[in-house]
MIZALUM-88041 format. One record per residue (C-alpha): residue in one letter; x, y, z. Coordinates in pm, whole numbers, padded with zeros to 5 digits, always signed. Layout:
aXYZ ...
//
This chain:
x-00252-01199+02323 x-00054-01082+02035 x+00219-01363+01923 x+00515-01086+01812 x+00564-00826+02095 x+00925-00705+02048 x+01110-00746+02348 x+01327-00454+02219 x+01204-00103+02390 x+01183+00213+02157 x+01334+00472+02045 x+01676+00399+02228 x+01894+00701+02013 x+02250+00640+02172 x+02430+00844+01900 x+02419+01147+01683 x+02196+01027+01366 x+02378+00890+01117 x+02605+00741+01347 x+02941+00612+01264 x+02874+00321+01123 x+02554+00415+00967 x+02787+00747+00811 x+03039+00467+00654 x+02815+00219+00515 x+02574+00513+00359 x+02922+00651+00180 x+02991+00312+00029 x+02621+00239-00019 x+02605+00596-00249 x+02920+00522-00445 x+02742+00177-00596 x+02388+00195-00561 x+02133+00387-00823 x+02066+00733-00744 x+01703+00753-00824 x+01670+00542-00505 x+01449+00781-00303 x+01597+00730+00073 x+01380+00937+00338 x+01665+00948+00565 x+02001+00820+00661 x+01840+00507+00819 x+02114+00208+00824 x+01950-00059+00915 x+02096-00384+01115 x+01832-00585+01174 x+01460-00600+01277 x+01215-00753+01544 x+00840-00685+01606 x+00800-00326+01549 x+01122-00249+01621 x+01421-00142+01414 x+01820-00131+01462 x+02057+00040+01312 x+02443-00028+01287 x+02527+00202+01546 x+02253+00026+01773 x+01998+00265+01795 x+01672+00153+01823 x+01369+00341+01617 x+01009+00255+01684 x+00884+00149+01292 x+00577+00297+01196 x+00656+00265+00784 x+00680-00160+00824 x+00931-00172+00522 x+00665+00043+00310 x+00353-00148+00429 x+00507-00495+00401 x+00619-00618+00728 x+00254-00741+00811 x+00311-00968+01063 x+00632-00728+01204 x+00987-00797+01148 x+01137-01148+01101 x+00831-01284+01302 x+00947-01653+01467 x+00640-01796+01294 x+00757-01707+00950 x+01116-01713+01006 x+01060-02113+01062 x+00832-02172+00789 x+01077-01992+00593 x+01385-02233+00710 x+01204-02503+00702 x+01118-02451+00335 x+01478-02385+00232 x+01590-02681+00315 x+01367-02908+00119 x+01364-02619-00226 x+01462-02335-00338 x+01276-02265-00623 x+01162-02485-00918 x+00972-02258-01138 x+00591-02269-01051 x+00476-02151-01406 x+00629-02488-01557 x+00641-02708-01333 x+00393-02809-00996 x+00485-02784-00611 x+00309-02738-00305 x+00363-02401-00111 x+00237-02239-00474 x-00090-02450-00483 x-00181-02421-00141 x-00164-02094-00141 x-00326-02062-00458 x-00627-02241-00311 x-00614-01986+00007 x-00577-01639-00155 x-00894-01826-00402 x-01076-01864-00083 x-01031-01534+00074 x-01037-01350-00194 x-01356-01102-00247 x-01692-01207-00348 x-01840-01548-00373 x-01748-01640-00728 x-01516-01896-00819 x-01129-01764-00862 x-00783-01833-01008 x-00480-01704-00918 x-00143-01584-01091 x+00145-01501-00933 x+00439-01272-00958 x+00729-01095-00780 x+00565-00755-00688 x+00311-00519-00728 x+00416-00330-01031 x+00428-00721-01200 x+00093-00766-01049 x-00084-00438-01215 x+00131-00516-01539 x-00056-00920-01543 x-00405-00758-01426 x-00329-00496-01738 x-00219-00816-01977 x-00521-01025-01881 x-00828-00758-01883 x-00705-00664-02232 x-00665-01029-02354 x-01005-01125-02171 x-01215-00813-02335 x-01014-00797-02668 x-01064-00381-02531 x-00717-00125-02537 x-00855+00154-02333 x-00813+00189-01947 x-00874+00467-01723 x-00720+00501-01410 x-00741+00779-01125 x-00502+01133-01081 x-00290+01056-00746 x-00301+00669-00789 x+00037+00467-00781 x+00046+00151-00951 x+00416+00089-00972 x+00702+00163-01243 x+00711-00034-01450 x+00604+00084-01796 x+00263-00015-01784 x+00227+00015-01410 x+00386+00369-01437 x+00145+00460-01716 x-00186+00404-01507 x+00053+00575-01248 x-00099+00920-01160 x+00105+01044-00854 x+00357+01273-00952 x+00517+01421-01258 x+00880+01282-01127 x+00810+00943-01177 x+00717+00969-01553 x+01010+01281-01622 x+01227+01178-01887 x+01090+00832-01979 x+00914+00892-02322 x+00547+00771-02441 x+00416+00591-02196 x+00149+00263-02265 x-00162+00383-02506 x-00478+00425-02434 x-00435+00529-02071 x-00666+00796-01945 x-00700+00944-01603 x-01005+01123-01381 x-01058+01231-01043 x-01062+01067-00717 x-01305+01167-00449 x-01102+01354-00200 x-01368+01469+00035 x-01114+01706+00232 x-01029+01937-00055 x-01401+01885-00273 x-01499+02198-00422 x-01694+02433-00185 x-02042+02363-00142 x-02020+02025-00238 x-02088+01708+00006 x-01940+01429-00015 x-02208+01248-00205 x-02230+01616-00452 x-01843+01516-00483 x-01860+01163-00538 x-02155+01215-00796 x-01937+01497-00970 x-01622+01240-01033 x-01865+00949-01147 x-02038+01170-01399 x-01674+01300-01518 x-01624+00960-01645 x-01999+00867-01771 x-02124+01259-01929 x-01788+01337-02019 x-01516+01046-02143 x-01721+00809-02265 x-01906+01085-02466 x-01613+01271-02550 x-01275+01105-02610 x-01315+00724-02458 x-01600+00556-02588 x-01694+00281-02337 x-01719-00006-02576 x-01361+00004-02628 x-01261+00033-02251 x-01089-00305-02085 x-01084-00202-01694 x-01122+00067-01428 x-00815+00024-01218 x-00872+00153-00870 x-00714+00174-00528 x-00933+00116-00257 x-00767+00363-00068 x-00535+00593-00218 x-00204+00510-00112 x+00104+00691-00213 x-00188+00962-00357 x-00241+01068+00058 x-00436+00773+00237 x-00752+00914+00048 x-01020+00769+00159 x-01333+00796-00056 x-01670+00884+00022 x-01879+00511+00127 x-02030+00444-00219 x-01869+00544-00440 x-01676+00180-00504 x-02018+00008-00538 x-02135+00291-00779 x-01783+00312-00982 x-01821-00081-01034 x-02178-00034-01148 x-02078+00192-01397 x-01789-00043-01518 x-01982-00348-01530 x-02324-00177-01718 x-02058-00166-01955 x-01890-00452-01990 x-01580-00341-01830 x-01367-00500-01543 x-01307-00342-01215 x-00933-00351-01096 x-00894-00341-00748 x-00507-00236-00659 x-00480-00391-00250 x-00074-00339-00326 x-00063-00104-00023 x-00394-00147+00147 x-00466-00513+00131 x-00325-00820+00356 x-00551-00702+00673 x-00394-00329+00706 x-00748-00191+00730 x-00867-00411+00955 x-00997-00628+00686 x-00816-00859+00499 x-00946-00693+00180 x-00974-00260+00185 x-01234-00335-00062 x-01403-00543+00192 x-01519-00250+00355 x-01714-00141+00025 x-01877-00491-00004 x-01786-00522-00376 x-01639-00806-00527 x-01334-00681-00785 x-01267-00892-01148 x-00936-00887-01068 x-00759-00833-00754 x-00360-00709-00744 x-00177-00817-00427 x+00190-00780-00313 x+00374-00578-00042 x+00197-00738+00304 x+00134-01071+00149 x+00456-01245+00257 x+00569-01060+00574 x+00894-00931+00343 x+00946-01202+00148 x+00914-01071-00245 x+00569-01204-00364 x+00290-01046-00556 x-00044-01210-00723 x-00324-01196-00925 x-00636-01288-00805 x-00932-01303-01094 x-01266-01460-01144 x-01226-01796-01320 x-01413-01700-01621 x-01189-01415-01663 x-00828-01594-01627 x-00894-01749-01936 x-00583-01672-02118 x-00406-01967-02298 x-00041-02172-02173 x+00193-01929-02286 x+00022-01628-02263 x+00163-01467-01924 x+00471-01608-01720 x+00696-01568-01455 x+01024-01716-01367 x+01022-01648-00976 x+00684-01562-00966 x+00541-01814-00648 x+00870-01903-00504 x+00831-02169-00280 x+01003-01994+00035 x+00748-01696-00081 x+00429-01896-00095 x+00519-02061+00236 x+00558-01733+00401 x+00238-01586+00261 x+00064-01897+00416 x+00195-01841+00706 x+00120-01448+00745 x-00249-01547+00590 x-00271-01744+00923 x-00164-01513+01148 x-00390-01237+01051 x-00685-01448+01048 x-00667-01551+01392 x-00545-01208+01529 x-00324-00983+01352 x-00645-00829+01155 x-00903-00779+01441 x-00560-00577+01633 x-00541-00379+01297 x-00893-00264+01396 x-00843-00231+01757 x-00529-00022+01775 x-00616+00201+01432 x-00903+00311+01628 x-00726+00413+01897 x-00484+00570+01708 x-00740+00758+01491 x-00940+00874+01826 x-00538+00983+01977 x-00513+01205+01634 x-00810+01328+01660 x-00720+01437+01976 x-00390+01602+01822 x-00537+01768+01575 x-00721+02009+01833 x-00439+02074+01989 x-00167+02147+01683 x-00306+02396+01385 x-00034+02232+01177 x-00285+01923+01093 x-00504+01921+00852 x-00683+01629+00861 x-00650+01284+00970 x-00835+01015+00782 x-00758+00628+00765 x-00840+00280+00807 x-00729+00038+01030 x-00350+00069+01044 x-00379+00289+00744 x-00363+00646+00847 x-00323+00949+00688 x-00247+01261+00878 x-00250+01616+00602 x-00073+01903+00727 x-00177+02273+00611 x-00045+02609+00701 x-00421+02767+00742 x-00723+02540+00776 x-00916+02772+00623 x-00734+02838+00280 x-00610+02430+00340 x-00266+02589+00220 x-00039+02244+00172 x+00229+02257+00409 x+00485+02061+00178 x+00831+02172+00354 x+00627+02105+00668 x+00540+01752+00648 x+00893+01661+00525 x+01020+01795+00878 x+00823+01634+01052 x+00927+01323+00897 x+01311+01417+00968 x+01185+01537+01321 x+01009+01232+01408 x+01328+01009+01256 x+01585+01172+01504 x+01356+01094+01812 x+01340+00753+01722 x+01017+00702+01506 x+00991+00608+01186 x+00792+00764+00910 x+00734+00839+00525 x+00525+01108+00341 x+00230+01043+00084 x+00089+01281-00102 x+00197+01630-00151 x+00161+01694+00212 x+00031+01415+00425 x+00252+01187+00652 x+00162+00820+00651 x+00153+00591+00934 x+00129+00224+00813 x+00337-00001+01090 x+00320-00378+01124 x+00027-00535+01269 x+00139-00638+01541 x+00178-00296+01712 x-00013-00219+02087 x-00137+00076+02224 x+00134+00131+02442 x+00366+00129+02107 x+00096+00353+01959 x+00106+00595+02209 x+00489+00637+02212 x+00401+00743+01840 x+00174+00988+01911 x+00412+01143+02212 x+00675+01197+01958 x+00470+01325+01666 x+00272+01561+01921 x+00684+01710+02084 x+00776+01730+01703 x+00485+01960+01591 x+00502+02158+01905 x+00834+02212+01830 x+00756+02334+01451 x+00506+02531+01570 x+00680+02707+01843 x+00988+02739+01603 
//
C-alpha cells in the first residue's frame, strides 16, 4: 500500500487556462525573470501533493512531468517534508567539502552501497546534474591524465560549459555561445525505431560500436588519448531511446580494452524511475563513474558523483563545492533512498507496465503514434504523420502537449517529436488510466481535426 496517495482528485479545470491569477503572476514573472527560460505552458503553480498539482487559480492538473523527473517520491511527500524540518532546525548548512556532518556521510555510505557493481566506491557531491557531469568530466581526465571524450548525438548532459559540450541534443542550446570544451567528439546512439532499413537491432547496434572502434579511433581520436565514454542509459531529453539489450555491456568492453572509463549519466533515468534503482541496472554493467541528481532528493537541489575508489583519487583541493551535500539535501535523499527501496521502485515496475501495455493499446487505435518505448515510469511515446515514411510529426507532438495541459494533464516533449511521460513514483493505475483517457480524447481530437 503506497504511503503518498494524493487525496486531491484530478484534473479539476475550474477556469479558462491561464486563469486570473495565473495571467497576473506570469506578467510579473516575464518582466524579471530570464527569457531563455523554456516554459511549456502557462502553468502557475501553487502548491503540490502526491501526483497532484495546483495552480493559483485552483485548478488541479494530474502531473505526469514530476518537476522534470525529480519529484520521485511525489510532491512534498510527509516523509520527507519531516525529515526535511527536522533537519532545519538543528543546521542549515556547514560546508561538507571542509568541514564533517552527518546527513552528508550517511548518505555517502548509502549511495556507496547501492551504487552499481560490487567494487568499493566514493562519493562526491554537488548541486545538480550539469555539476555532476562537469566533476565526472574533472575527475576521468585527472584520473587518466587523457583530454579526449566522446559522447553520443541526442544526449543531454546539462549547460554548463562542459556539460553543454558533451551535450548533443539540439543546435539551440549551443547557438551563440562560442568554442565549446576541446576534445569533445560525438557518434551515434542505437535508435532501433529509425535504424537504417534492413538492419536489426543487433546489425544497428554493431554498426554504432564499429563507428567508434573502425572509424574514430583509426581516424581522428586515437584511443590512447581518450579519458571516458559518457553515456545515458536511456536517452533522455534525446526521446526516451532505449537501446538495443547489449549494447551497454559491449560499449563498456570497448572502453575498458582500452583503458578508458565508462560514464554512466542516471541524471534523468536513475533514482528507481525504471523500475530499478539504477537504468544501468538493467544492462548488468557496473559504470567507473556514476552522475546522479534530479530524483535523488524528492526536489530538494542535490546531485553526486559516485566512482570506484581507485578512481576518486584526486588530491584535497582538487574539486569542491560550497553547497554541494547540504545537510537538508542529504537528509532528504536518505529519506527518498528509503522509500523506494521498500516500495516506490517495485510500483515503478508495476504501473510502467501497465502503462506501456495501455499504449500499446493506443497506438492501434490512433495512426498519430509512432512508437512507444520505455522503462518503468520512463516512457516515451514518438508521434509520426505516416508510419511508413516515420515522417516526425514535430507541430504534432507540441499540441498534444498544449492539448493534454488544458484537460488537466501534465506533460513535456523530448526529442524532436516524442512526448515524455515521467510522473512521480508514487502514481496508481487508476491515476494512470486518467492519463491515458486524456491523451487517447486529445489525439482523437487531432486526428479528427
Amino acid at each position: 500500500m503506497l504511503q503518498r496517495r494524493s487525496v486531491l482528485n484530478a484534473p479539476v479545470i475550474r477556469t479558462k487556462l491561464p486563469g486570473p491569477n495565473a495571467s497576473k503572476l506570469i506578467a510579473s514573472d516575464e518582466k524579471f525573470t530570464s527569457p531563455s527560460y523554456t516554459r511549456a505552458y502557462p502553468l502557475a503553480v501553487k502548491r503540490g501533493e502526491g501526483a497532484v498539482i495546483e495552480d493559483v487559480d485552483g485548478n488541479l492538473f494530474l502531473d505526469f512531468t514530476a518537476g522534470i523527473a525529480v519529484c520521485a517520491t511525489g510532491h512534498c511527500h510527509p516523509d520527507v517534508v519531516n525529515a526535511i524540518q527536522h533537519q532545519s532546525e538543528r543546521l542549515l548548512h556547514m560546508s561538507g567539502t571542509d568541514f564533517y556532518y552527518g546527513p552528508q556521510c550517511e548518505l555517502a555510505r548509502k549511495l556507496a552501497e547501492i551504487a552499481p557493481g560490487d567494487s568499493a566506491k566514493r562519493v562526491f557531491f554537488t548541486n545538480s546534474g550539469a555539476e555532476s557531469v562537469e566533476a565526472a568530466l574533472k575527475l576521468a581526465r585527472y584520473h587518466t591524465g587523457r583530454q579526449q571524450v566522446i559522447a553520443f548525438f541526442g544526449a543531454f548532459h546539462g549547460r554548463t560549459m562542459g556539460a553543454l559540450s558533451l551535450t548533443g541534443s539540439k543546435a539551440i542550446q549551443r547557438q551563440g555561445f562560442g568554442a565549446m570544451l576541446p576534445g569533445v567528439t560525438h557518434t551515434e546512439y542505437p535508435n532501433c525505431y529509425r535504424m537504417p532499413a534492413g538492419s536489426t537491432p543487433e546489425s544497428h547496434m554493431k554498426d554504432c560500436l564499429d563507428r567508434i572502434e573502425l572509424l574514430l579511433f583509426r581516424k581522428t581520436v586515437p584511443p590512447e588519448d581518450v579519458a571516458a565514454i559518457v553515456v545515458e542509459p536511456i536517452q533522455g531529453e534525446g526521446g526516451y531511446i532505449v537501446p538495443p539489450p547489449e549494447f551497454h555491456q559491449r560499449l563498456s568492453e570497448i572502453a575498458h580494452k582500452h583503458g578508458i572509463l565508462y560514464i554512466v549519466d542516471e541524471v534523468q533515468a536513475g533514482m528507481g524511475r525504471t523500475g530499478k534503482m539504477f537504468a544501468i541496472d538493467h544492462w548488468g554493467v557496473e559504470p567507473d563513474i556514476v552522475c546522479l541528481a534530479k530524483g535523488l532528493a524528492s526536489g530538494m537541489p542535490l546531485g553526486a558523483i559516485v566512482a570506484r575508489s581507485e578512481i576518486m583519487d584526486w588530491p584535497p583541493g582538487a574539486h569542491a563545492s560550497t553547497f554541494g551535500g547540504n545537510p537538508i539535501s542529504c537528509v532528504a535523499a536518505l529519506e527518498t533512498i528509503r522509500l523506494l527501496e521498500e516500495e516506490l521502485i517495485e510500483n515503478s515496475a508495476k504501473v510502467g507496465e501497465y502503462l506501456m501495455t495501455r499504449l500499446g493499446a493506443l497506438q492501434q487505435r490512433h495512426p498519430l503514434i509512432g512508437d512507444v518505448r520505455g522503462k518503468g515510469l520512463m516512457i516515451g511515446i514518438e508521434l509520426v504523420r505516416d508510419r511508413n515514411t516515420k515522417e516526425r510529426a514535430v507541430e504534432e507532438a507540441e499540441e498534444l502537449v498544449q492539448n493534454c495541459f488544458l484537460k488537466g494533464l501534465l506533460l513535456l516533449g523530448c526529442g524532436e517529436n516524442s512526448v515524455r511521460l515521467s510522473p512521480p513514483l508514487v502514481i496508481d493505475e487508476q491515476q494512470a488510466e486518467t492519463a491515458i483517457a486524456i491523451i487517447d480524447a486529445a489525439l482523437g481530437e487531432m486526428e479528427s481535426a
